[in-house]
DSSP file (Angstrom, degrees, kcal/mol; ACC not computed):
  #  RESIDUE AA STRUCTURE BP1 BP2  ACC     N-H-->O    O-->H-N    N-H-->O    O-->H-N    TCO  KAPPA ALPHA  PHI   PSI    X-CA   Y-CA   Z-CA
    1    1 A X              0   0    0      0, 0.0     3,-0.1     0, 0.0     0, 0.0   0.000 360.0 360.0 360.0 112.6   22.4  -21.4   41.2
    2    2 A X        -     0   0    0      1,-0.1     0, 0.0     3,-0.0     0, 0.0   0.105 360.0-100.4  -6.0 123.3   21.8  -18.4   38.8
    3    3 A X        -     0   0    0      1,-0.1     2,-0.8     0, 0.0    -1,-0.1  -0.273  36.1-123.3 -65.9 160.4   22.9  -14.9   40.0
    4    4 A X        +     0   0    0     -3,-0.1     2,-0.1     3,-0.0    -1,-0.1  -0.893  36.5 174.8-108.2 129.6   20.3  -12.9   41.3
    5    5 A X        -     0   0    0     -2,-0.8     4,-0.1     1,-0.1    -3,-0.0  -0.394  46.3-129.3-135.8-149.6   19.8   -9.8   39.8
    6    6 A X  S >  S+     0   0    0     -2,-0.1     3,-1.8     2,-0.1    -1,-0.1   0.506 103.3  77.5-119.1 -30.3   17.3   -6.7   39.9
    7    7 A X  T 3  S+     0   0    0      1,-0.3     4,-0.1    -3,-0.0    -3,-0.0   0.745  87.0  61.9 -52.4 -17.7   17.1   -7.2   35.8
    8    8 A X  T 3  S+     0   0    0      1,-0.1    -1,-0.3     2,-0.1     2,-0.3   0.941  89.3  77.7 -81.1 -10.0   14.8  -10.1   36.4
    9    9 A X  S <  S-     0   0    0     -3,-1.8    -1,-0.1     1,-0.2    -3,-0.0  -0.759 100.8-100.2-125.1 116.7   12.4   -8.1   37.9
   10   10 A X        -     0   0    0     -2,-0.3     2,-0.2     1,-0.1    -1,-0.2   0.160  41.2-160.5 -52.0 145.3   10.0   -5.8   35.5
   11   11 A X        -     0   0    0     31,-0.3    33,-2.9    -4,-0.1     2,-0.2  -0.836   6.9-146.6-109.8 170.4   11.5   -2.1   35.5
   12   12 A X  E     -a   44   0A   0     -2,-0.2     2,-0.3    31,-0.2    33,-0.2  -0.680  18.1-178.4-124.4-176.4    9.2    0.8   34.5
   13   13 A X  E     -a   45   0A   0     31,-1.2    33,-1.0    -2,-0.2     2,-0.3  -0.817  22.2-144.9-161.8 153.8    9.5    4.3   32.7
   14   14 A X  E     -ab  46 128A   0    113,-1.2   115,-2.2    -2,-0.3     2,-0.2  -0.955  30.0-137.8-114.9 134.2    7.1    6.8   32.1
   15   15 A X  E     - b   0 129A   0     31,-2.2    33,-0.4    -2,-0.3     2,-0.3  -0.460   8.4-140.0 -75.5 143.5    8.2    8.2   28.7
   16   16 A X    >   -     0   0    0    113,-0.6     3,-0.6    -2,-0.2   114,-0.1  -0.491  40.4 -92.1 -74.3 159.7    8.0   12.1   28.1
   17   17 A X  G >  S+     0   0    0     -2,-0.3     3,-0.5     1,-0.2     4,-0.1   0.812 119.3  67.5 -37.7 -96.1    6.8   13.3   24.7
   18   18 A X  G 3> S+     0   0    0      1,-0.3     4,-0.6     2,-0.2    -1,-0.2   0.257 102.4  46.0 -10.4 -53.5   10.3   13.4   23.2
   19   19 A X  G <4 S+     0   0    0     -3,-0.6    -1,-0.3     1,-0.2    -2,-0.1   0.138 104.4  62.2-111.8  52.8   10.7    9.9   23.4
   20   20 A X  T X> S+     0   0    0     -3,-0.5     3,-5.8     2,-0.1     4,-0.6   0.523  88.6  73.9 -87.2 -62.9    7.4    9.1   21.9
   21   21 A X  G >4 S+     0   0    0      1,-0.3     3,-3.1     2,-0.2     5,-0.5   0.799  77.9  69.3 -33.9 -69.0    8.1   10.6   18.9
   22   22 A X  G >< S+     0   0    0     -4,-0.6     3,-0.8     1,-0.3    -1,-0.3   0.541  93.4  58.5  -0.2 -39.8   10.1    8.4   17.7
   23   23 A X  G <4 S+     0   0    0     -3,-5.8    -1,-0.3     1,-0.2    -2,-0.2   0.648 100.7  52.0 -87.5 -11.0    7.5    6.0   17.3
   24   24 A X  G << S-     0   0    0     -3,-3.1    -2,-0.2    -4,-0.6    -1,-0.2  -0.031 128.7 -93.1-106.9   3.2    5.3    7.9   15.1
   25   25 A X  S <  S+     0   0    0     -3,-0.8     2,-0.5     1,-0.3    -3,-0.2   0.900  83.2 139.3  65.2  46.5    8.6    8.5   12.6
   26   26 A X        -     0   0    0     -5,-0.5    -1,-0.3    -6,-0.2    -4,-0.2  -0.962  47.9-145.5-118.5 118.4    9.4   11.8   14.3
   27   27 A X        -     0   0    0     -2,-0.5     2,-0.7    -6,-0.1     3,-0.1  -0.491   9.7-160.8 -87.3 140.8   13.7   11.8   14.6
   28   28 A X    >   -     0   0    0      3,-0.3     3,-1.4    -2,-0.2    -1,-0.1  -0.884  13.9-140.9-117.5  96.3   14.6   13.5   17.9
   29   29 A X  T 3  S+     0   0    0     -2,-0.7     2,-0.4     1,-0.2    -1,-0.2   0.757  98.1  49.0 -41.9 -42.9   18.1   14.4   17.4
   30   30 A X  T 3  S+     0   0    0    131,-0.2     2,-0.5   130,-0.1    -1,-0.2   0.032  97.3  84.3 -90.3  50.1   19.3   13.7   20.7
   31   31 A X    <   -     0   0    0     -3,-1.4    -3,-0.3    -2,-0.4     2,-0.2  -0.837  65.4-156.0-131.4 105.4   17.5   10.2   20.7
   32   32 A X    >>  -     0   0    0     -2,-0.5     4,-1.1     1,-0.2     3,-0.7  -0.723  16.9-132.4-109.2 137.8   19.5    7.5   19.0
   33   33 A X  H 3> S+     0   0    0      1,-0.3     4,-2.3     2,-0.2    -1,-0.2   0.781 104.1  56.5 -49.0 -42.9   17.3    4.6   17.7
   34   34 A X  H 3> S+     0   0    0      1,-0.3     4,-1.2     2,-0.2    -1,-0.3   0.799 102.8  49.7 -89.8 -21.2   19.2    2.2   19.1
   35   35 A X  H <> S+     0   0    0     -3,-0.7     4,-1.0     2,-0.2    -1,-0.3   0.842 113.9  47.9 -87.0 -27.7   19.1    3.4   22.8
   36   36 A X  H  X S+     0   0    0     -4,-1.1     4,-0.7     2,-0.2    -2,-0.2   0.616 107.9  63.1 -70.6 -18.0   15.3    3.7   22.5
   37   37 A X  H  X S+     0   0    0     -4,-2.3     4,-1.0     2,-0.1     3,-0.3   0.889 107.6  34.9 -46.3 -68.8   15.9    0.3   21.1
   38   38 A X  H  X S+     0   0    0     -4,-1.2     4,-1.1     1,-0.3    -2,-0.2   0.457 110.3  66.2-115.7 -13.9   17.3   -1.2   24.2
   39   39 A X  H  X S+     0   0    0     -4,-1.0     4,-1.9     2,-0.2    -1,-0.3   0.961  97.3  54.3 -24.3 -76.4   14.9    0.8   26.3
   40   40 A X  H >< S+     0   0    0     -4,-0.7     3,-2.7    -3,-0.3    -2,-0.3   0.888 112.6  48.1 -36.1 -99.6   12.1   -1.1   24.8
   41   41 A X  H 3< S+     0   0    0     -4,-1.0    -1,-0.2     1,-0.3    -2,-0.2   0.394 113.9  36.6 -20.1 -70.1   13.8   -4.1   25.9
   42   42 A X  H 3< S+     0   0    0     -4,-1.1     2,-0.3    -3,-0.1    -1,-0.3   0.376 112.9  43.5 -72.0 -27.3   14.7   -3.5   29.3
   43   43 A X  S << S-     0   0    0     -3,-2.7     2,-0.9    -4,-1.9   -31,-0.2  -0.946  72.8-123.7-143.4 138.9   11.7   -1.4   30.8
   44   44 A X  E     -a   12   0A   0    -33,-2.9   -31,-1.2    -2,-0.3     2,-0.4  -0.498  39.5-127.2 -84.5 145.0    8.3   -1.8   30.6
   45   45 A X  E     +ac  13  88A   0     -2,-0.9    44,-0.6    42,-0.7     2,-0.2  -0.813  26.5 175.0-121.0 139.2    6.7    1.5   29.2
   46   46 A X  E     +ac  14  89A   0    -33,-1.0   -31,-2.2    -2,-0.4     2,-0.3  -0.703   3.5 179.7-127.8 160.9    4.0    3.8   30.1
   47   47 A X  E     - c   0  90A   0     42,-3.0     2,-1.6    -2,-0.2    44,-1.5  -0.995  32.3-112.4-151.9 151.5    2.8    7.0   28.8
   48   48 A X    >   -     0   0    0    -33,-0.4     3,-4.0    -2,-0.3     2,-3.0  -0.500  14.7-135.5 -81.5  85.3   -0.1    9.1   30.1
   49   49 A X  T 3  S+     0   0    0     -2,-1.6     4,-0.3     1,-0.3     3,-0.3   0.528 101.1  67.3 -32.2  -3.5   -3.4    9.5   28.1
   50   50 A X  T >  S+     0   0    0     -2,-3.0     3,-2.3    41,-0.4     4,-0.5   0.867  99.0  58.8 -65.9 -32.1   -3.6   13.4   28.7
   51   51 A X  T <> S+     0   0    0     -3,-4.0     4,-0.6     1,-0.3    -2,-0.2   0.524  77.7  81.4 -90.2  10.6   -0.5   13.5   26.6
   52   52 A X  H >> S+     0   0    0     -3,-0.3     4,-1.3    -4,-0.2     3,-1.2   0.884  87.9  55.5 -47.7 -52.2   -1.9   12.1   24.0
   53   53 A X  H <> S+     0   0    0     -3,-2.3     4,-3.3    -4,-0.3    -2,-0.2   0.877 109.3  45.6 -57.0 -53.4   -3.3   15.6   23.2
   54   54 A X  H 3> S+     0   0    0     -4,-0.5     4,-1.6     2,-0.2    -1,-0.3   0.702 113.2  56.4 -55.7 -20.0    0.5   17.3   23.2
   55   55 A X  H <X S+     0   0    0     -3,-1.2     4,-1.1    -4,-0.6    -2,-0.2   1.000 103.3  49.1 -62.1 -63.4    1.3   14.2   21.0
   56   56 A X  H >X S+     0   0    0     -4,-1.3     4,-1.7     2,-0.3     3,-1.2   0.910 117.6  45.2  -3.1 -84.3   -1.5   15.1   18.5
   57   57 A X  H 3X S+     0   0    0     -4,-3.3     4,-5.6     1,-0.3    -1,-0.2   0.925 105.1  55.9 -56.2 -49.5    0.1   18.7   18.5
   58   58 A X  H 3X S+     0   0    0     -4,-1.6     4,-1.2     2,-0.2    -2,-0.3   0.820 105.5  53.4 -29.1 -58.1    3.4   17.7   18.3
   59   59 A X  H <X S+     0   0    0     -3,-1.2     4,-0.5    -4,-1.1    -2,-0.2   0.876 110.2  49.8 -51.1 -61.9    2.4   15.7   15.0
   60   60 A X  H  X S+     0   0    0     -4,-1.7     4,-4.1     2,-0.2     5,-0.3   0.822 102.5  58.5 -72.7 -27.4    0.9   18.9   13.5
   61   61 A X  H  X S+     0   0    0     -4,-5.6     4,-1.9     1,-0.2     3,-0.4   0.949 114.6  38.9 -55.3 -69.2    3.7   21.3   14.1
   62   62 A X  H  X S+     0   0    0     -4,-1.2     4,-2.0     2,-0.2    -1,-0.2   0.553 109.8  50.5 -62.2 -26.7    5.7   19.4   12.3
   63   63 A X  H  X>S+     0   0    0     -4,-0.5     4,-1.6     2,-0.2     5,-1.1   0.957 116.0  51.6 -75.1 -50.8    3.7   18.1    9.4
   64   64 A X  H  <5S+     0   0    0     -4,-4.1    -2,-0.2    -3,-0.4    -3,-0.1   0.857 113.0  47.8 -58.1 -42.6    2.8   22.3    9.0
   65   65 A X  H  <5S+     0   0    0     -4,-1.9    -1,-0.2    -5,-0.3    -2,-0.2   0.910 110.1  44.3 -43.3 -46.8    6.5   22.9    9.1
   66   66 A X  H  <5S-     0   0    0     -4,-2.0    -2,-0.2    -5,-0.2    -1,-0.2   0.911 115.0-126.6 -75.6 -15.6    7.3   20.3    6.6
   67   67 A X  T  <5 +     0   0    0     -4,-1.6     2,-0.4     1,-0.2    -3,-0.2   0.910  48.1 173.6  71.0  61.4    3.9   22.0    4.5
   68   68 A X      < -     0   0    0     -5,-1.1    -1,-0.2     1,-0.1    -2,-0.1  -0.816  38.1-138.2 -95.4 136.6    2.4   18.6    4.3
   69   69 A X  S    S-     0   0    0     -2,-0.4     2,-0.2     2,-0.0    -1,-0.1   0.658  79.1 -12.0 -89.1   8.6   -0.9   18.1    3.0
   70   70 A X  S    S-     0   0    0     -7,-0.1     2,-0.5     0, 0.0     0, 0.0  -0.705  97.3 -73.8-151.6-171.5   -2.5   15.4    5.6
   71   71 A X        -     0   0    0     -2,-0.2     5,-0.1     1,-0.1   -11,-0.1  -0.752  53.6 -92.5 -89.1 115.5   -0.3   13.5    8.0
   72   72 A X     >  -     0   0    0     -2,-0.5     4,-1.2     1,-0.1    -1,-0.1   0.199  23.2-128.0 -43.6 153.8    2.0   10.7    7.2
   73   73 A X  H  > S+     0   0    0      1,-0.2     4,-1.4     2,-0.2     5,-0.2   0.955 113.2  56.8 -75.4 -37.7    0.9    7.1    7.3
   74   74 A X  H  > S+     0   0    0      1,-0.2     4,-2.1     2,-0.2    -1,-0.2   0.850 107.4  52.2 -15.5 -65.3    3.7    6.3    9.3
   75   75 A X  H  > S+     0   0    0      1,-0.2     4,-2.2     2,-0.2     5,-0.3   0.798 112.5  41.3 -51.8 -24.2    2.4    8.9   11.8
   76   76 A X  H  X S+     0   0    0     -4,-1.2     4,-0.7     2,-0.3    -1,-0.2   0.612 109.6  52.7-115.8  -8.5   -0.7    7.8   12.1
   77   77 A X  H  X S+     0   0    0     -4,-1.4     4,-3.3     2,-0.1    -1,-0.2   0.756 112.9  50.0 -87.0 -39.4   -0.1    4.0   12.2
   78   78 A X  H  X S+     0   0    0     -4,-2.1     4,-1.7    -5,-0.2    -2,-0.3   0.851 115.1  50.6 -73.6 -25.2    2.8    4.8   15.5
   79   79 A X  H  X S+     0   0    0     -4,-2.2     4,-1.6     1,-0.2     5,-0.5   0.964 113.2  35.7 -86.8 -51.8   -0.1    6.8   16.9
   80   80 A X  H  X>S+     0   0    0     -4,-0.7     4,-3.8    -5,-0.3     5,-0.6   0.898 118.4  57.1 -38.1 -45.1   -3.0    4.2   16.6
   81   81 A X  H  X5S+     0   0    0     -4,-3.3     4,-5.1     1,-0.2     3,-0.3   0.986 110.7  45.2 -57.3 -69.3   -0.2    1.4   17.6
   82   82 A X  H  <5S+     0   0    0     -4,-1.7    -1,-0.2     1,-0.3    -2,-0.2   0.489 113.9  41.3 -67.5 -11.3    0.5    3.3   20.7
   83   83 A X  H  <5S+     0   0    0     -4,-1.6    -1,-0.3    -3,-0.2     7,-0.2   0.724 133.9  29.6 -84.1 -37.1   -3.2    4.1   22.0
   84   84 A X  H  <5S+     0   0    0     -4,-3.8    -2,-0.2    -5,-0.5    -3,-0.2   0.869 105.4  87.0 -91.0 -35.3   -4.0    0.2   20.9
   85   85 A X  S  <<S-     0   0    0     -4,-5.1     5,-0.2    -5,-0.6    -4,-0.1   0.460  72.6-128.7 -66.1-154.0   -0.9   -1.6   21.3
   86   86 A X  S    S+     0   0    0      3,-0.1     3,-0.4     2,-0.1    -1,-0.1   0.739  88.4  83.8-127.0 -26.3    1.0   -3.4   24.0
   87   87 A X  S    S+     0   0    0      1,-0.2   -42,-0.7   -43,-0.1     2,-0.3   0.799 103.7  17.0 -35.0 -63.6    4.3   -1.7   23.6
   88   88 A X  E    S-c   45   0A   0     -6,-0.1    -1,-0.2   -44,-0.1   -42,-0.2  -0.702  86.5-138.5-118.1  81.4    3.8    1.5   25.6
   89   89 A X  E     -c   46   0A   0    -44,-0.6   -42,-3.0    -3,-0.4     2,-0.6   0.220  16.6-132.2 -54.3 129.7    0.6    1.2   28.3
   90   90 A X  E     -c   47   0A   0     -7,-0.2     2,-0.2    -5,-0.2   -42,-0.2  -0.877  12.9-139.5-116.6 129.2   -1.1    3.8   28.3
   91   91 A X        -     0   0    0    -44,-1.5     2,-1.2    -2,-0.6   -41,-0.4  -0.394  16.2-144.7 -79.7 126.2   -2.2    5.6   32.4
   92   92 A X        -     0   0    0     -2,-0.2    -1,-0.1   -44,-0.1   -44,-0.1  -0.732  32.6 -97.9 -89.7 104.1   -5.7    7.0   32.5
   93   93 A X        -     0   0    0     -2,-1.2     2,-0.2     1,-0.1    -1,-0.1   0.280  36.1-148.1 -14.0 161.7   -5.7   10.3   34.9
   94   94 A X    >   -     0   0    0      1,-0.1     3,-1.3    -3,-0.1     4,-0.1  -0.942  30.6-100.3-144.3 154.6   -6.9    9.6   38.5
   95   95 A X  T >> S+     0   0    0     -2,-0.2     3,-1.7     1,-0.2     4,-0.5   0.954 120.0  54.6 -52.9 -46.9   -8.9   12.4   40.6
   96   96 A X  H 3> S+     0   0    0      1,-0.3     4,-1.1     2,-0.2    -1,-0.2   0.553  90.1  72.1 -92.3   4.8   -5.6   13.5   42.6
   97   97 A X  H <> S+     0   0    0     -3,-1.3     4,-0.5     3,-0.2    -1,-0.3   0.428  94.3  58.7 -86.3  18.4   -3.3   14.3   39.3
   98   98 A X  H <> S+     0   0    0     -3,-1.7     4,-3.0     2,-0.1    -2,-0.2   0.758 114.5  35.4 -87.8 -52.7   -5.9   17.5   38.9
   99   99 A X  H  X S+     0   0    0     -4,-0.5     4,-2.0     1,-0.3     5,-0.2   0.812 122.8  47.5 -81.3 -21.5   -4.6   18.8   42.8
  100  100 A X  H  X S+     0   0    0     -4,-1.1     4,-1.1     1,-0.2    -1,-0.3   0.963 115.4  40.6 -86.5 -40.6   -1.1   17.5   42.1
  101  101 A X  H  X S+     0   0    0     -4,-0.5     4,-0.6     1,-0.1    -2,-0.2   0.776 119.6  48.2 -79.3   2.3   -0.9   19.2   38.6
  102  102 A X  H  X S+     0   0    0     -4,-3.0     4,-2.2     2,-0.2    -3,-0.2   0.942 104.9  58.4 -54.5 -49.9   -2.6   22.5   40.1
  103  103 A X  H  < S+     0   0    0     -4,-2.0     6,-0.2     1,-0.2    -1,-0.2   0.798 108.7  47.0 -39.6 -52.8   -0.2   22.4   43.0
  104  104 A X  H ><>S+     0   0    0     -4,-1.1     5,-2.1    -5,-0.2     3,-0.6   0.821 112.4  47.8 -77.2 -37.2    2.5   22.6   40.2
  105  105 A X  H >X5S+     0   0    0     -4,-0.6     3,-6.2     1,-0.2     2,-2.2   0.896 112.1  47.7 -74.8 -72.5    0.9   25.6   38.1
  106  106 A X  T 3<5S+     0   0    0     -4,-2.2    -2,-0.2     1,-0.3    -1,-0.2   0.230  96.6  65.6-106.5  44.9    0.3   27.6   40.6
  107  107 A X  T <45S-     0   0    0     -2,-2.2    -1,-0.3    -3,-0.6    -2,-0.1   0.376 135.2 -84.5-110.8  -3.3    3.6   27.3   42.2
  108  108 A X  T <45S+     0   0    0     -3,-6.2    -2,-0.2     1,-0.5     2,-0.2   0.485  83.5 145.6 126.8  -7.9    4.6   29.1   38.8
  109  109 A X     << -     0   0    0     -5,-2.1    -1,-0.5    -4,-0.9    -2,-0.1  -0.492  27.3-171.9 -44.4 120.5    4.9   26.0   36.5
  110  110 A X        +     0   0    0     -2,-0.2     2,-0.4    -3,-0.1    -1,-0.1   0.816  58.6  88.8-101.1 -34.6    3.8   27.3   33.2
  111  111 A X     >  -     0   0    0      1,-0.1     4,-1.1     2,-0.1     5,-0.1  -0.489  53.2-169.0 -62.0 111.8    3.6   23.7   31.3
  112  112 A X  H  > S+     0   0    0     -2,-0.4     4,-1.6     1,-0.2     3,-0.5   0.934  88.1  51.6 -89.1 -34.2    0.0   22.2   31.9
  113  113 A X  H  > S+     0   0    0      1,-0.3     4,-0.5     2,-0.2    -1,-0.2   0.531 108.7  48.9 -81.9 -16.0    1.6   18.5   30.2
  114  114 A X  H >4 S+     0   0    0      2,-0.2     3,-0.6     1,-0.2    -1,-0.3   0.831 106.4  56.9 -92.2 -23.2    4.7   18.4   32.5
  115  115 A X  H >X S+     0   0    0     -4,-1.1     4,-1.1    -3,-0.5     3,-0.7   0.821 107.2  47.4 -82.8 -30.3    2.5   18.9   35.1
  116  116 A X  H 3X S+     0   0    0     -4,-1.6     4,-0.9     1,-0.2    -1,-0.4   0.651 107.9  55.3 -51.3 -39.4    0.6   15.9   34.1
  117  117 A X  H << S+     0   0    0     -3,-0.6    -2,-0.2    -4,-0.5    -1,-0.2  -0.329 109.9  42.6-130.7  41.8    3.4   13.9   33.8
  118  118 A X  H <> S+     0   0    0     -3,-0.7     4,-2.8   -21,-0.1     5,-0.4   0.135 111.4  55.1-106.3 -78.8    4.8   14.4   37.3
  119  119 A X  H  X S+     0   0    0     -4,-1.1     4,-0.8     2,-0.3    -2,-0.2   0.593 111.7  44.4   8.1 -56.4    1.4   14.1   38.7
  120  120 A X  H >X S+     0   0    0     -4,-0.9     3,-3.2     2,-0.2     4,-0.9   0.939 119.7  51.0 -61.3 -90.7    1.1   10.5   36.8
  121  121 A X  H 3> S+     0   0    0      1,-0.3     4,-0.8     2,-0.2    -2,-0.3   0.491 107.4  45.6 -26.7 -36.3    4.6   10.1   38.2
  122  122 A X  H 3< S+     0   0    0     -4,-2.8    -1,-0.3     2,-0.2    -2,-0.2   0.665 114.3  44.5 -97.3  -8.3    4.1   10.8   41.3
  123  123 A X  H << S+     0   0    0     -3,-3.2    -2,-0.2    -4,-0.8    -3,-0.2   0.756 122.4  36.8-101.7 -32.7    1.0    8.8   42.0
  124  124 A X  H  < S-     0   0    0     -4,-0.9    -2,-0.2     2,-0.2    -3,-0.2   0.793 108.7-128.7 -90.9 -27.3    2.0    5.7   40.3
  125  125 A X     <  +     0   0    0     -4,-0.8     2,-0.4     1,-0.3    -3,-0.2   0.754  55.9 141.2  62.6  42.4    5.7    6.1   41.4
  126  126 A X        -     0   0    0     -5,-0.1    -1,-0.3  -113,-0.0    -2,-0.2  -0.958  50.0-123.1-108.7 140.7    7.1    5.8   38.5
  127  127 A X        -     0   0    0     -2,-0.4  -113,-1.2  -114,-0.1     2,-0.4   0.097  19.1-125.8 -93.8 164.5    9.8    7.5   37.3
  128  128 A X  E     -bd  14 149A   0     20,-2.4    22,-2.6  -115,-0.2     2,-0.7  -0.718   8.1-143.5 -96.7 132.2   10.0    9.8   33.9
  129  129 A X  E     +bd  15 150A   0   -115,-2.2  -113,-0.6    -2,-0.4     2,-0.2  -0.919  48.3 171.8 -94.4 129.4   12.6    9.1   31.4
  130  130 A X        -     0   0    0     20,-1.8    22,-0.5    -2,-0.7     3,-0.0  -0.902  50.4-160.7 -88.9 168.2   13.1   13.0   30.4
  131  131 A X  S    S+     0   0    0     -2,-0.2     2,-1.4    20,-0.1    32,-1.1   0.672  70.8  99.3-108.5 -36.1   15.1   15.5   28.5
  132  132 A X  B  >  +e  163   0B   0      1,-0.2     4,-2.0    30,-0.1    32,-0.1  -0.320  33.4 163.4 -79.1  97.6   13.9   18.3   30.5
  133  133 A X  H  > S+     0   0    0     30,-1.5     4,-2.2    -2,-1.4    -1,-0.2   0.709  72.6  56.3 -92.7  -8.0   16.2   19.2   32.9
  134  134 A X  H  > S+     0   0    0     29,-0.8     4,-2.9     2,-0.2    -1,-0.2   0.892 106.0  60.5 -82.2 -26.8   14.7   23.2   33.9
  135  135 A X  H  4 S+     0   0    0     28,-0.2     5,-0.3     2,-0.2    -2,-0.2   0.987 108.0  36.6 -57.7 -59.0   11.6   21.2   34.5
  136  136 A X  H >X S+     0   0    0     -4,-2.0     4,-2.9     2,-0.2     3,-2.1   0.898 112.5  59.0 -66.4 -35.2   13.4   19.2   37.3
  137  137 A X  H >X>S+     0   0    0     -4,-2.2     4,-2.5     1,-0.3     3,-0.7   0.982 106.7  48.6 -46.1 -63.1   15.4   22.2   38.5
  138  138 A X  H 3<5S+     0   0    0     -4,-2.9    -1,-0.3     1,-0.3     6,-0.3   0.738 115.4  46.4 -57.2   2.1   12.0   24.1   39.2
  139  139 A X  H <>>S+     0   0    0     -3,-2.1     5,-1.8    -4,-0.2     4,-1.4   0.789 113.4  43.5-103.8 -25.4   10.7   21.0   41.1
  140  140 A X  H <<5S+     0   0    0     -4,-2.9    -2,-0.2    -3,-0.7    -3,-0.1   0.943 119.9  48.3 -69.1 -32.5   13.8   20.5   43.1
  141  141 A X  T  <5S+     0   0    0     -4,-2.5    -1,-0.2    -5,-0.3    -3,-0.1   0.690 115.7  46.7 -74.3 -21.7   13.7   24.6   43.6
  142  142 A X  T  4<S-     0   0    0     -5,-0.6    -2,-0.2    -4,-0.2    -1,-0.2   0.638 117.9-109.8-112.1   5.3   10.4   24.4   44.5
  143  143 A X  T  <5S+     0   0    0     -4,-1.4    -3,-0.2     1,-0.3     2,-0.2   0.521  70.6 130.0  93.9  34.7   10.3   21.5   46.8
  144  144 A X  S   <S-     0   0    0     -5,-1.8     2,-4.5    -6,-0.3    -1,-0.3  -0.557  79.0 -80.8-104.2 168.7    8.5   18.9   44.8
  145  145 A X    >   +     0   0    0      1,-0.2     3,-1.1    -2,-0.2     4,-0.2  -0.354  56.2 169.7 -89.4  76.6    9.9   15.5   44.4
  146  146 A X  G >   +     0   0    0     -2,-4.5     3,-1.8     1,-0.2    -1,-0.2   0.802  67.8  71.8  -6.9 -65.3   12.9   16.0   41.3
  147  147 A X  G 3  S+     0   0    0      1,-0.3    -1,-0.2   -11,-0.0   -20,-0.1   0.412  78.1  75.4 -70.5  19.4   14.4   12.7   41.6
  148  148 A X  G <  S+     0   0    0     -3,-1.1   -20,-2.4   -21,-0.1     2,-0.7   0.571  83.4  75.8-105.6   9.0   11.5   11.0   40.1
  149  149 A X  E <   -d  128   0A   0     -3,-1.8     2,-0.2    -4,-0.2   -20,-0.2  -0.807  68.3-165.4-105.3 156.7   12.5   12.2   36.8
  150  150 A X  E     -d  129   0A   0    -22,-2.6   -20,-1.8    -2,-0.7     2,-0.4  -0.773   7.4-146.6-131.6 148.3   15.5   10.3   35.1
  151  151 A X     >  -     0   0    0     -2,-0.2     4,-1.8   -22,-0.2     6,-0.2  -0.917  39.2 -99.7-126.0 163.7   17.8   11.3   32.0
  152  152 A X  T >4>S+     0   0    0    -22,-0.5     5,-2.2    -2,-0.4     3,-1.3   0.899 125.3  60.9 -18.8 -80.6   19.3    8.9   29.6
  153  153 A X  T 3>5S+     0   0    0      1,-0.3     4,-1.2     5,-0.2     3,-0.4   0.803 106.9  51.7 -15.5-105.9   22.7    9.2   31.6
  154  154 A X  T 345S+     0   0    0      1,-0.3    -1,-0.3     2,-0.2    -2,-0.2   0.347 101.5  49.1 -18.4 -44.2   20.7    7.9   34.6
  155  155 A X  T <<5S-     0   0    0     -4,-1.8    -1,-0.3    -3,-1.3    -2,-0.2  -0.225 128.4 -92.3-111.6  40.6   19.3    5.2   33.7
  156  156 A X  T  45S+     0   0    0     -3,-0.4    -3,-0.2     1,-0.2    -2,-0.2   0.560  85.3 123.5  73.5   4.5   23.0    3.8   32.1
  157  157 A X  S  <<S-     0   0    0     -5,-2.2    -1,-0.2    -4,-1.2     3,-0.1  -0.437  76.4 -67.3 -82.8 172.6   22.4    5.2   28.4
  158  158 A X        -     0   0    0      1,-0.1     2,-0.5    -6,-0.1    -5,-0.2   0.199  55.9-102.7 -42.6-175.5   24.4    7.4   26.6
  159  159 A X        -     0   0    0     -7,-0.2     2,-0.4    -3,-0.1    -1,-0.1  -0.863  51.6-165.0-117.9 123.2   24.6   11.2   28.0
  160  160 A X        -     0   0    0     -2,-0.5    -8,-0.1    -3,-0.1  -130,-0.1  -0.989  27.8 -78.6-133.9 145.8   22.2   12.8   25.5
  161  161 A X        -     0   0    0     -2,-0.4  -131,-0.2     1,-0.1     2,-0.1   0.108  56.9-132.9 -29.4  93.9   21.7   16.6   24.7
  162  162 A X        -     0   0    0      1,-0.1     2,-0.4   -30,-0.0   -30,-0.1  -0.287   4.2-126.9 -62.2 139.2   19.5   18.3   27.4
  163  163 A X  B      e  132   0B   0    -32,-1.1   -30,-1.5     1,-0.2   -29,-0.8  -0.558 360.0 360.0 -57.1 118.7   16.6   20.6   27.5
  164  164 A X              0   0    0     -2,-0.4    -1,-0.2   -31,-0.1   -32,-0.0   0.590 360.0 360.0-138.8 360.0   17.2   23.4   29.5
C-alpha cells in the first residue's frame, strides 16, 4: 500500500502581486524562477480580480521607468494568459470583502490591495504566499488573523528577501 501523504491532496495559495509578476516577464529579485517553478507544481493558484488593477499599474511603472513606448508583448500575453488561462484562477470579490477590507483601513491599514487580499483570504481561507512581512506585523498588532499569510520560508522554499 502506497504511503499516505497530504501532497495527494490539492494545496492552495493565493499569490500577492510580487509573485505575479513574474508571469508577465517582470524579474522580482527575490523570486527565483525555479521556486515559482515548483510552486506551480505543487499548489494550485489563485489570485484576486481586484488586483488585477495594481497588476495593470505595476506593468506601467515599470514600462515608464524603462521609457518604453507601449507595453511589451510578453507583458501583455502573461496578462491575458492569466485573466484567461487555467494556471492561476482568478476570485471574483464577494459582498463581505468590502466590510472586511474597510475593517482593515480604518484600523489604520493604508494599502486598499492588501486589504483585498486578506479579505479574499480570509473568506475563502486560503492562505497568501507573501513578501510582506509589515503587512502581517500590523495584522497580528492589530488583532486580525496574521497566520493566514505565508512566506517562501513557510511553505519549505528558499528564505527569500523580505518586505518590511
Amino acid at each position: 500500500m502506497g504511503k499516505r501523504s497530504l501532497d495527494n491532496y490539492p494545496r492552495k495559495l493565493i499569490l500577492d502581486t510580487s509573485f505575479i509578476l513574474p508571469y508577465l516577464g517582470i524579474r522580482v529579485i527575490s523570486i527565483e524562477e525555479e521556486d515559482l517553478k515548483k510552486i506551480t507544481e505543487n499548489y494550485e493558484l489563485h489570485y484576486p480580480l481586484l488586483l488585477l488593477v495594481e497588476l495593470q499599474g505595476v506593468v506601467f511603472k515599470e514600462a515608464k521607468k524603462l521609457s518604453l513606448k507601449e507595453i511589451p508583448k510578453k507583458a501583455i500575453d502573461g496578462f491575458i494568459s492569466l485573466v484567461y488561462g487555467e494556471q492561476v484562477k482568478m476570485i471574483p470579490p464577494a459582498e463581505e470583502d468590502l466590510n472586511t477590507s474597510y475593517n482593515l483601513i480604518s484600523s489604520g491599514w493604508n494599502d486598499i490591495f492588501d486589504a483585498i487580499l486578506y479579505a479574499v483570504s480570509k473568506r475563502t481561507r486560503i492562505k497568501v504566499l507573501t513578501m510582506d512581512t509589515a503587512f502581517r506585523k500590523f495584522l497580528k498588532e492589530n488583532k486580525f488573523d496574521h497566520e493566514l499569510l505565508v512566506t517562501m520560508n513557510e511553505i519549505g522554499f528558499r528564505t527569500t528577501n523580505l518586505i518590511n
